[in-house]
GUROSE-751777 format. One record per residue: x, y, z of N, C-alpha, C in turn; residue number from 1. Coordinates in Angstrom, 2 decimals, always signed. Example, Ala and Ser with C-alpha at 12.3 -4.5 7.8 and 13.67 -1.06 7.14 Angstrom:
<atoms>
<atom n_c1="+13.19" n_c2="-5.69" n_c3="+7.80" ca_c1="+12.30" ca_c2="-4.50" ca_c3="+7.80" c_c1="+13.20" c_c2="-3.30" c_c3="+7.80" seq="1"/>
<atom n_c1="+12.85" n_c2="-2.25" n_c3="+7.08" ca_c1="+13.67" ca_c2="-1.06" ca_c3="+7.14" c_c1="+12.90" c_c2="+0.03" c_c3="+7.87" seq="2"/>
</atoms>
This chain:
<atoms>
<atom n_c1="-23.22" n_c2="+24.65" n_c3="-144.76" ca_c1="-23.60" ca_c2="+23.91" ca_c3="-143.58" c_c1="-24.81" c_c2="+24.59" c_c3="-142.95" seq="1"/>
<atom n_c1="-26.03" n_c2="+23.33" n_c3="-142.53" ca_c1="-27.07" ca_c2="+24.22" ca_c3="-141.70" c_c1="-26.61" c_c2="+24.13" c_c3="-140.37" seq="2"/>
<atom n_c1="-27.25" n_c2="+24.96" n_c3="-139.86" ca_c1="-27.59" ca_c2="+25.00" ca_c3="-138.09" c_c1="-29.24" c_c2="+25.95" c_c3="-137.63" seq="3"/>
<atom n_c1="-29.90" n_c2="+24.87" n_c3="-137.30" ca_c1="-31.14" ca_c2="+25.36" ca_c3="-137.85" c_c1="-31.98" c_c2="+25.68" c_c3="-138.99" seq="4"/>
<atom n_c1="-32.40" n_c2="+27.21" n_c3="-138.61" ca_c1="-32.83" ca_c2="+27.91" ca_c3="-139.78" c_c1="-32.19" c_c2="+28.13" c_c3="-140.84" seq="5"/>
<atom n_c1="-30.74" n_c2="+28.58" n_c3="-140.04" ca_c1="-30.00" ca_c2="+29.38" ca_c3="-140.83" c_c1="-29.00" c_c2="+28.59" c_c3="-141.95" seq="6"/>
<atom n_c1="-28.14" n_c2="+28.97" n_c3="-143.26" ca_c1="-27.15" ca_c2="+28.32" ca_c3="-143.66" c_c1="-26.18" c_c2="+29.04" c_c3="-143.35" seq="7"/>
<atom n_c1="-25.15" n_c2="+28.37" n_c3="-143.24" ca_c1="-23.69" ca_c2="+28.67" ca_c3="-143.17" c_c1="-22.76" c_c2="+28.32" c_c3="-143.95" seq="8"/>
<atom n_c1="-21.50" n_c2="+29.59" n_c3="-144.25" ca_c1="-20.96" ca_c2="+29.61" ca_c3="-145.12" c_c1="-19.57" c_c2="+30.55" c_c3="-145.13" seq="9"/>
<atom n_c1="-18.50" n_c2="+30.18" n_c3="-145.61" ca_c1="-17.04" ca_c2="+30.91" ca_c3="-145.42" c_c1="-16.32" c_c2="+30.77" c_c3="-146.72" seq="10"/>
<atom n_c1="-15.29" n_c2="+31.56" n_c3="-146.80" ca_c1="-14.46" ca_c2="+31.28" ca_c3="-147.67" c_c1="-13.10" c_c2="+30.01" c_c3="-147.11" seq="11"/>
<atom n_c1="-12.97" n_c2="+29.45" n_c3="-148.53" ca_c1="-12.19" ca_c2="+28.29" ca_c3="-147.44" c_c1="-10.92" c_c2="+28.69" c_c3="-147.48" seq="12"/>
<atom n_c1="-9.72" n_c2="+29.86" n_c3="-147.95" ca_c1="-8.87" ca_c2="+30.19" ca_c3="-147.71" c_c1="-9.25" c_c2="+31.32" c_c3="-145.98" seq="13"/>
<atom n_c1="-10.19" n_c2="+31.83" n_c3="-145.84" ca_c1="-10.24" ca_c2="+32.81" ca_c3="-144.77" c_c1="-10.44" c_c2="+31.80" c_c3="-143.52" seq="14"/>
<atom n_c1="-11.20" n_c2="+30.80" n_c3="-144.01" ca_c1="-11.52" ca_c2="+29.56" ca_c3="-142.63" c_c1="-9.60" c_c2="+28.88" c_c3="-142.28" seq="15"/>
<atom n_c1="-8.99" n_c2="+28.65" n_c3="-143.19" ca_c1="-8.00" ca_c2="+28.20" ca_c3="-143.59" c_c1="-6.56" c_c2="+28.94" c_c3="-142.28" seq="16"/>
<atom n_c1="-6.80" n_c2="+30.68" n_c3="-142.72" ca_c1="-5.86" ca_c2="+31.47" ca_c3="-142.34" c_c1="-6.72" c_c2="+31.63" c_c3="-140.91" seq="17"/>
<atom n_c1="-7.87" n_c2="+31.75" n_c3="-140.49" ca_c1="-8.76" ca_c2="+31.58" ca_c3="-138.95" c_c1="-7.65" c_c2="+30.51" c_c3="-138.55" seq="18"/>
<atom n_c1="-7.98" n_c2="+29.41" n_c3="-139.17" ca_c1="-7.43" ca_c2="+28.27" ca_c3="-138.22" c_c1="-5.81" c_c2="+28.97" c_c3="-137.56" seq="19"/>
<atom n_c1="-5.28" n_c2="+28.94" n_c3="-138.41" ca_c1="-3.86" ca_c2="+28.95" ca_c3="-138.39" c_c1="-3.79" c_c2="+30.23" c_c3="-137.38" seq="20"/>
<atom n_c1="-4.31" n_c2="+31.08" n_c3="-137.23" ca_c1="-4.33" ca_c2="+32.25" ca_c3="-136.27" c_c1="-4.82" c_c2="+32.31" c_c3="-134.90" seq="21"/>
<atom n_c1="-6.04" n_c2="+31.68" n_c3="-135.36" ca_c1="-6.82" ca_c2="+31.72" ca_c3="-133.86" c_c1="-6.61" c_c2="+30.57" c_c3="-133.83" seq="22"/>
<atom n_c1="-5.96" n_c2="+28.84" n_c3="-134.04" ca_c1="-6.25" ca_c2="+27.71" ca_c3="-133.56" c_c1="-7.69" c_c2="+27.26" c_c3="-133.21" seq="23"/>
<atom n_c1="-8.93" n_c2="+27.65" n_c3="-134.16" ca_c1="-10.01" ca_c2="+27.64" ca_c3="-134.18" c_c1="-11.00" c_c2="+27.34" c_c3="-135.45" seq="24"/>
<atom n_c1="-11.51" n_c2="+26.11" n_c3="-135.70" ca_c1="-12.24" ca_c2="+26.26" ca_c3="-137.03" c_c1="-13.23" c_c2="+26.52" c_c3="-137.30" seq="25"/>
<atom n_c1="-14.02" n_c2="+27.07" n_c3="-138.38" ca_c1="-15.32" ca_c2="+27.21" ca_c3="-138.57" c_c1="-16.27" c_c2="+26.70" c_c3="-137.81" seq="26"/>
<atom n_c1="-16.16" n_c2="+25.36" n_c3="-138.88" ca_c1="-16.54" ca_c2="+24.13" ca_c3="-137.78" c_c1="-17.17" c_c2="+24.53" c_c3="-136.90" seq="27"/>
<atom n_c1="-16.07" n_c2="+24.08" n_c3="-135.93" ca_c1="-16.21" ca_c2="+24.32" ca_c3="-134.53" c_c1="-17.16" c_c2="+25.49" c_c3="-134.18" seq="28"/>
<atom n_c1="-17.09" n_c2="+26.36" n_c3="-134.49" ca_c1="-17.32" ca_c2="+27.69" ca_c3="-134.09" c_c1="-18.64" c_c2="+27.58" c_c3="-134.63" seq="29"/>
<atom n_c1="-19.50" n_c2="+26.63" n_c3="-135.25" ca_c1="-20.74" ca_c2="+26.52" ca_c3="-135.52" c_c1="-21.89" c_c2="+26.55" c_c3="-134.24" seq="30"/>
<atom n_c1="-20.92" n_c2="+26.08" n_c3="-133.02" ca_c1="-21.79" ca_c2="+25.41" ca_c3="-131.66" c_c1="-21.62" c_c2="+26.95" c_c3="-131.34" seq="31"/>
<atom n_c1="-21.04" n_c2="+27.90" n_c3="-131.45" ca_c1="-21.28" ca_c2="+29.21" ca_c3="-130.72" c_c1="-22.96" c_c2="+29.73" c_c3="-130.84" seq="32"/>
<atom n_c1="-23.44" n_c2="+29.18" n_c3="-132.05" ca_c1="-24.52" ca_c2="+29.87" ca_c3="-132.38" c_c1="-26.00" c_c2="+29.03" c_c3="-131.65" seq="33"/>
<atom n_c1="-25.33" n_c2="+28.16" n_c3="-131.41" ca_c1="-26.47" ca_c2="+27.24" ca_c3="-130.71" c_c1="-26.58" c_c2="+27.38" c_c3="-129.21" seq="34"/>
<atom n_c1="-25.99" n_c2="+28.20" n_c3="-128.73" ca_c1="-25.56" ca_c2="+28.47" ca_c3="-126.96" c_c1="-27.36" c_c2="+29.71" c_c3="-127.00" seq="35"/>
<atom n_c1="-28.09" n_c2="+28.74" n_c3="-126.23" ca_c1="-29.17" ca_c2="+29.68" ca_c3="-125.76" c_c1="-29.00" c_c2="+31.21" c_c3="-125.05" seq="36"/>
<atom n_c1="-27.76" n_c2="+31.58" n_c3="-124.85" ca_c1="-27.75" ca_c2="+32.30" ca_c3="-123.89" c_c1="-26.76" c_c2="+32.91" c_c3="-124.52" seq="37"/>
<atom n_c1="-26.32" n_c2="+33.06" n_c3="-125.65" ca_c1="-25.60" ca_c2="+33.33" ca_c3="-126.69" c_c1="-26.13" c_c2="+35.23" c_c3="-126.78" seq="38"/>
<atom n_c1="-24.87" n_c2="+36.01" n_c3="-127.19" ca_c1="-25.17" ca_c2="+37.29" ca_c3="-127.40" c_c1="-24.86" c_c2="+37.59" c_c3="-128.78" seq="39"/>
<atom n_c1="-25.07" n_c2="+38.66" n_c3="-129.18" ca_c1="-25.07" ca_c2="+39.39" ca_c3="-130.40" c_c1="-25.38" c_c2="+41.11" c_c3="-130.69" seq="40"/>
<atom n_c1="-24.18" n_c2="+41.46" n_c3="-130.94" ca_c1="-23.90" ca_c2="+42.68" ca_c3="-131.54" c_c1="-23.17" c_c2="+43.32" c_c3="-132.14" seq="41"/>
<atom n_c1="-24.19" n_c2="+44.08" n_c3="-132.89" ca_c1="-24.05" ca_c2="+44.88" ca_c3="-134.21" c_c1="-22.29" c_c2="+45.59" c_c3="-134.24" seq="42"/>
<atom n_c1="-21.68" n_c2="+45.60" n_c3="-135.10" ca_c1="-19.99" ca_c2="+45.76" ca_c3="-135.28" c_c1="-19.95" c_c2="+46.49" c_c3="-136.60" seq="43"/>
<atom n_c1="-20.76" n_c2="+47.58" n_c3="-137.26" ca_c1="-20.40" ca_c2="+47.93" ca_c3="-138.23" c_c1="-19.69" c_c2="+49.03" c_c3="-138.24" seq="44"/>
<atom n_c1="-18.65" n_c2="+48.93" n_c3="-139.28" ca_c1="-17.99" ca_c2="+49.97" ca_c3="-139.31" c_c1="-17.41" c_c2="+49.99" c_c3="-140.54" seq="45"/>
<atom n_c1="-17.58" n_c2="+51.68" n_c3="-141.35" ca_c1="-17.28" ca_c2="+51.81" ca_c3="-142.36" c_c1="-15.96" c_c2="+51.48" c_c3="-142.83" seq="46"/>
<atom n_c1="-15.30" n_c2="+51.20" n_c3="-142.85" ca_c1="-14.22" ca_c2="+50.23" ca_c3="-143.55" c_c1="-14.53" c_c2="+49.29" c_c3="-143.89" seq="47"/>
<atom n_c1="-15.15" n_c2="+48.51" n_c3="-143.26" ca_c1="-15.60" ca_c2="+46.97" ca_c3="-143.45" c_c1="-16.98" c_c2="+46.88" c_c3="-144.87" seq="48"/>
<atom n_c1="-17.27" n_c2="+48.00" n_c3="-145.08" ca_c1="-18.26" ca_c2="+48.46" ca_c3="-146.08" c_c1="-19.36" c_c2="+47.38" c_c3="-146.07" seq="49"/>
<atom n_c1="-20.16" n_c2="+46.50" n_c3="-144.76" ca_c1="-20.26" ca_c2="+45.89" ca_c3="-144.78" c_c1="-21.06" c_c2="+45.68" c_c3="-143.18" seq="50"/>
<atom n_c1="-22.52" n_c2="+45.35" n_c3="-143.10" ca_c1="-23.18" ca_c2="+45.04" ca_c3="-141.56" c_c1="-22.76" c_c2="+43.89" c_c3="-141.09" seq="51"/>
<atom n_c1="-21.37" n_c2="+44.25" n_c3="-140.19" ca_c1="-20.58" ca_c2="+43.03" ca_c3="-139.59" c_c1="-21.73" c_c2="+43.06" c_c3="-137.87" seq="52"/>
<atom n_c1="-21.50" n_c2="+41.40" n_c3="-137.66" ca_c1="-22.25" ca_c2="+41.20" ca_c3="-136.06" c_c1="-21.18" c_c2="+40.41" c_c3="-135.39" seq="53"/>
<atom n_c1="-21.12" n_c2="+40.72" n_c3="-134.68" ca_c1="-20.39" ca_c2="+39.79" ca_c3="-133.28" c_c1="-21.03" c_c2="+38.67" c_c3="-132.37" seq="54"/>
<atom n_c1="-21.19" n_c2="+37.54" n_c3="-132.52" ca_c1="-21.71" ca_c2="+36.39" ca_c3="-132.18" c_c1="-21.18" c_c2="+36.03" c_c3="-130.38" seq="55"/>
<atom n_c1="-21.47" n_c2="+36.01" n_c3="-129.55" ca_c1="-20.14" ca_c2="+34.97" ca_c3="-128.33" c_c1="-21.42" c_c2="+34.30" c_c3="-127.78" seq="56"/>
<atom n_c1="-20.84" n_c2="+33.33" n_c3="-127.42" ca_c1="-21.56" ca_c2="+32.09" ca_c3="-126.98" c_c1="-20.26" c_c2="+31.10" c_c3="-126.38" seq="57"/>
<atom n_c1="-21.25" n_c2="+30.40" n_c3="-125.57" ca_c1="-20.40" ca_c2="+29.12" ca_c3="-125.08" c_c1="-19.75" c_c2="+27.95" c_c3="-125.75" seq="58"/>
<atom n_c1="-19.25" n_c2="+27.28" n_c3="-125.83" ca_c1="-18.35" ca_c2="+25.86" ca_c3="-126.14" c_c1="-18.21" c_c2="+25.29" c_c3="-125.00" seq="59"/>
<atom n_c1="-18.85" n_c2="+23.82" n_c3="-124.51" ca_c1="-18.13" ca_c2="+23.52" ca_c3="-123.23" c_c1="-17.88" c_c2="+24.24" c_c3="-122.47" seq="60"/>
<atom n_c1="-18.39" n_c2="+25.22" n_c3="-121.87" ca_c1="-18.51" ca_c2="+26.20" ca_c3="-121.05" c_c1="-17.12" c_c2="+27.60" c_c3="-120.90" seq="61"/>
<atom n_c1="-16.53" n_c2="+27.42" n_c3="-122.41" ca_c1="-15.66" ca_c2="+28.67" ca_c3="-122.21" c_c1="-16.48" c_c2="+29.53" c_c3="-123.35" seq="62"/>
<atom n_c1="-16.28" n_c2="+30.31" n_c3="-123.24" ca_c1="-16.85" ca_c2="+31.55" ca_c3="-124.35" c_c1="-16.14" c_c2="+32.09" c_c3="-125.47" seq="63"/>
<atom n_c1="-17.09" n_c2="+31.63" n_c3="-126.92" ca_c1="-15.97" ca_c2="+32.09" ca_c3="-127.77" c_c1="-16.82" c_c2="+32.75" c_c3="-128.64" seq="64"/>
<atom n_c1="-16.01" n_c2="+33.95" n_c3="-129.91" ca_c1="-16.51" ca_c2="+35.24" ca_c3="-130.55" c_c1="-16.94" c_c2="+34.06" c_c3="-131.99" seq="65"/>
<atom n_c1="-17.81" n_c2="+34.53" n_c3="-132.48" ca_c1="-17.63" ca_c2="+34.66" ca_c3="-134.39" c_c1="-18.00" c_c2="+36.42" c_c3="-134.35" seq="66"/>
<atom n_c1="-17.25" n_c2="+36.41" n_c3="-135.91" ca_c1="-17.93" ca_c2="+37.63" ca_c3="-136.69" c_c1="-18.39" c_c2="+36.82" c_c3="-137.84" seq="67"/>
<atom n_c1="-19.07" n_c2="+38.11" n_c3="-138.56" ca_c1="-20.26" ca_c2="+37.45" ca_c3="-139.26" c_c1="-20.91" c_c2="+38.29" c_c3="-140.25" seq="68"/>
<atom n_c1="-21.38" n_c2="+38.36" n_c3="-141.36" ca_c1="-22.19" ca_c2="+39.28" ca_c3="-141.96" c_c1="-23.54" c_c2="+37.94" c_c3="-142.22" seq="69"/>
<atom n_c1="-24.66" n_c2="+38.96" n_c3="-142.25" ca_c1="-25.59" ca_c2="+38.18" ca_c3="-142.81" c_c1="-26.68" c_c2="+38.50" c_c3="-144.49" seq="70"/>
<atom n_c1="-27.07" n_c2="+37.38" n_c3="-145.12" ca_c1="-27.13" ca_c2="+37.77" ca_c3="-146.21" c_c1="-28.94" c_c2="+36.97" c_c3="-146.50" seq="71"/>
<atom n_c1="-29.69" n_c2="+37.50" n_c3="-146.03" ca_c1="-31.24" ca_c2="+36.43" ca_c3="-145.84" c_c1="-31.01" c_c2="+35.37" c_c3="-144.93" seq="72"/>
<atom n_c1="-31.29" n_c2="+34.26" n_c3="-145.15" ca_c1="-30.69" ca_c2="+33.46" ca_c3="-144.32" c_c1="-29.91" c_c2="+32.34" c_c3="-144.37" seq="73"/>
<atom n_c1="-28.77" n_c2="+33.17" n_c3="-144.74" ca_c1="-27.23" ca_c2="+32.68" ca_c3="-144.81" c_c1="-26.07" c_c2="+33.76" c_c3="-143.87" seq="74"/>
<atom n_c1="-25.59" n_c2="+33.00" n_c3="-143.18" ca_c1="-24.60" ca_c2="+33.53" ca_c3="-142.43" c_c1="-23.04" c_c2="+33.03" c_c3="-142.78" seq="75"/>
<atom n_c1="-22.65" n_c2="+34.54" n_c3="-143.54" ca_c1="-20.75" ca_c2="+34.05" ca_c3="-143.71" c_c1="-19.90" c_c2="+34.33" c_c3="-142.54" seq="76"/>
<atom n_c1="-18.86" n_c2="+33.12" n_c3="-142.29" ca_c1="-18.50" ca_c2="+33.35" ca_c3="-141.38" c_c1="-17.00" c_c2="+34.40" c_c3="-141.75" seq="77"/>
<atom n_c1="-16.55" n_c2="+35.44" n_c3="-140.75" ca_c1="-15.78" ca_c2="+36.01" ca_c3="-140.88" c_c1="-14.45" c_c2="+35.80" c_c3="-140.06" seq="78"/>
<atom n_c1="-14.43" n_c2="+35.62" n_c3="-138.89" ca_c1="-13.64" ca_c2="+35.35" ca_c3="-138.38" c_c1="-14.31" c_c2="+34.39" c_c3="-137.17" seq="79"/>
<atom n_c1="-13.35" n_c2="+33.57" n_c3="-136.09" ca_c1="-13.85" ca_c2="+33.07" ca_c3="-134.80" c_c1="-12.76" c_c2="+32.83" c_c3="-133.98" seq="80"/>
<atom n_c1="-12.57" n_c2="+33.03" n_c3="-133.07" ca_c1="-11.38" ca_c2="+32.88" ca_c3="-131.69" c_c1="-12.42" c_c2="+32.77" c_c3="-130.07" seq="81"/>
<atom n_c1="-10.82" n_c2="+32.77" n_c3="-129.51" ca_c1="-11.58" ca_c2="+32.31" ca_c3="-127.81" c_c1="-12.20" c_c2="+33.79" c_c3="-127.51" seq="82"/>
<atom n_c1="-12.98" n_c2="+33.89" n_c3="-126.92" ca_c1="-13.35" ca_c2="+34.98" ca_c3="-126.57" c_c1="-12.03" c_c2="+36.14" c_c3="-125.54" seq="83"/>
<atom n_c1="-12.24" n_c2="+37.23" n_c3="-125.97" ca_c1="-11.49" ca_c2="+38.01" ca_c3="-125.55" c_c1="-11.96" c_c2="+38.34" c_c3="-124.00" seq="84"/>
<atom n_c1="-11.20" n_c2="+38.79" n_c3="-122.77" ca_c1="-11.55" ca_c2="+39.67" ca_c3="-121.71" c_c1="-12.95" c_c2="+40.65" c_c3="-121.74" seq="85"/>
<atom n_c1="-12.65" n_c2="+41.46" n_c3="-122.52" ca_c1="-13.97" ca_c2="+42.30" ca_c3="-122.49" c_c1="-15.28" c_c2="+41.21" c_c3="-123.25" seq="86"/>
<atom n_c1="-14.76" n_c2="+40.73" n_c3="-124.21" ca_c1="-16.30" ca_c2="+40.04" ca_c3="-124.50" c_c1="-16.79" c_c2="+38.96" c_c3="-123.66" seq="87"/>
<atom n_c1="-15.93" n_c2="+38.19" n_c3="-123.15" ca_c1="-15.94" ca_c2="+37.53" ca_c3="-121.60" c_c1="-16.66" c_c2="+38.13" c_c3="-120.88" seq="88"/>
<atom n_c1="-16.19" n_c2="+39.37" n_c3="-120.58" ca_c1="-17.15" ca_c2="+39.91" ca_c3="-119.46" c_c1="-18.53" c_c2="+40.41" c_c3="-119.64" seq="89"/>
<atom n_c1="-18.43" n_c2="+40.50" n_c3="-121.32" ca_c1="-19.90" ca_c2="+41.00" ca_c3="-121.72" c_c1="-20.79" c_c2="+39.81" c_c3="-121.69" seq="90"/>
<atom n_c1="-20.26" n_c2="+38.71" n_c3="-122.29" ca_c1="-20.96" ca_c2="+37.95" ca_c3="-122.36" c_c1="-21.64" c_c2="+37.46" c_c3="-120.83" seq="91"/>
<atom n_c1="-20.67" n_c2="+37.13" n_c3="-119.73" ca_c1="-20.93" ca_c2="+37.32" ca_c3="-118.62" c_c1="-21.96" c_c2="+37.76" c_c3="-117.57" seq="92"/>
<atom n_c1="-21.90" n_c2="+39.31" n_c3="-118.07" ca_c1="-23.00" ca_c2="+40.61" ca_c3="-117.62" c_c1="-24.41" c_c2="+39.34" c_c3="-118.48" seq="93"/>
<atom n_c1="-24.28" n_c2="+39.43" n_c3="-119.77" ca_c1="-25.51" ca_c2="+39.11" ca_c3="-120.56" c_c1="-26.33" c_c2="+37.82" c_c3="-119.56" seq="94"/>
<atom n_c1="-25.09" n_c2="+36.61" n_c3="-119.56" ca_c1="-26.21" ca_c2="+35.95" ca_c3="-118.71" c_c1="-26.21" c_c2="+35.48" c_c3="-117.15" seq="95"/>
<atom n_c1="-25.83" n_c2="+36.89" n_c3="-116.83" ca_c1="-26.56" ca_c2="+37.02" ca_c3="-115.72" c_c1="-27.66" c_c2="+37.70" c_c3="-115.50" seq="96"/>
<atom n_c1="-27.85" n_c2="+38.82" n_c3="-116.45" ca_c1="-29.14" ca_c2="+39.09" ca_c3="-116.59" c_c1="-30.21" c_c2="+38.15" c_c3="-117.00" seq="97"/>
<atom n_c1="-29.75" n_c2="+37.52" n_c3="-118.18" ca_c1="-30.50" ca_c2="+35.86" ca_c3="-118.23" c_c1="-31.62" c_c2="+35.49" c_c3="-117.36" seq="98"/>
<atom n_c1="-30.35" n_c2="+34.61" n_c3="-116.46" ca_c1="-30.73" ca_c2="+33.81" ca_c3="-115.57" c_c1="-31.37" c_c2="+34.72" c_c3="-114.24" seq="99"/>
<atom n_c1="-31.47" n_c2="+36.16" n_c3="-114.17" ca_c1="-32.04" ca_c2="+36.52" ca_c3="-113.18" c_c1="-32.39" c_c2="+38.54" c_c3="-113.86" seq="100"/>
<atom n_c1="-33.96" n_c2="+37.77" n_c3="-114.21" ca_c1="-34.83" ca_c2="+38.75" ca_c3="-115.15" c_c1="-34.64" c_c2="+39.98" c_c3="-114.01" seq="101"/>
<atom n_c1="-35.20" n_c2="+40.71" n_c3="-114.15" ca_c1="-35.75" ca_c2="+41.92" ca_c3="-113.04" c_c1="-37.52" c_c2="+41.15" c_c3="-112.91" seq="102"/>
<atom n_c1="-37.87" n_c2="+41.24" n_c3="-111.47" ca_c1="-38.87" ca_c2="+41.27" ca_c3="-111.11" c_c1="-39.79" c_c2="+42.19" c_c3="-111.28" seq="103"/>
<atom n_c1="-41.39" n_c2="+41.95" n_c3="-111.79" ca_c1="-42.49" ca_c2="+42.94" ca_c3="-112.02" c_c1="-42.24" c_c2="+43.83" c_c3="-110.42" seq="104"/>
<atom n_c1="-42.11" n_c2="+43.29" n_c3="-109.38" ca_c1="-41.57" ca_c2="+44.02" ca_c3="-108.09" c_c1="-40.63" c_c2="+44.68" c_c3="-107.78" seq="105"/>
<atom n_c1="-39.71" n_c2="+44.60" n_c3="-108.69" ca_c1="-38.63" ca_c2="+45.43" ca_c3="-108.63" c_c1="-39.16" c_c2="+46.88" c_c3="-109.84" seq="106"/>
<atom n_c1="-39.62" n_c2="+46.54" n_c3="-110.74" ca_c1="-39.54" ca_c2="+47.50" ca_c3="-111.48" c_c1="-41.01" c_c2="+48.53" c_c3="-111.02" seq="107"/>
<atom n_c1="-41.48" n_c2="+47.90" n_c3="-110.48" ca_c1="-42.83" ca_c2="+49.00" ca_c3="-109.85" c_c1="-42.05" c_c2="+50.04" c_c3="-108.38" seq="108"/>
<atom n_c1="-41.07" n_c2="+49.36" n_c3="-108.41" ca_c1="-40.37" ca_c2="+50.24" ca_c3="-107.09" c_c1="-40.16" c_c2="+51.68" c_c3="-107.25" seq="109"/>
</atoms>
């Protein structure tokens, strides 16, 4: 599946066991990546043997996670659920910085 630039792509037993866990499908979880105001960060960790990213973005205005590895430009999806508390709040922090830059006047202060 495209979205944009990018392609997208999962295994359909892991999209399968997502659903059934998080009550969340791929699919769905495609519009996370299209949220302008959408965050992203880096999640690697050696177990995962593997440069995992953390996606959260909006849906209808609640906030929800993908994980993700990327491979050129193809993105597998790894997992997706509602967004958790802390990434809620990160995401949160993110756009409020957004929507209210620092001023060239503030930063000459």
């Amino acid at each position: 599946m495209r979205v944009g630039p990018v392609d997208f792509e999962w295994a359909d037993a892991k999209a399968e066991a997502n659903l059934r866990k998080h009550r969340f499908s791929f699919t769905d979880a495609l519009a996370i990546f299209v949220d302008p105001t959408r965050i992203t960060i880096d999640t690697i960790r050696a177990e995962d043997g593997d440069e995992r990213r953390k996606t959260i973005g909006s849906i209808e205005g609640s906030p929800f996670t993908a994980v993700f590895v990327m491979g050129g430009t193809t993105c597998r999806l790894i997992s997706a659920w509602r967004a958790k508390a802390q990434e809620e709040r990160a995401y949160g922090r993110a756009k409020l910085d957004h929507a209210n830059p620092p001023m060239l006047s503030d930063a000459l202060r």
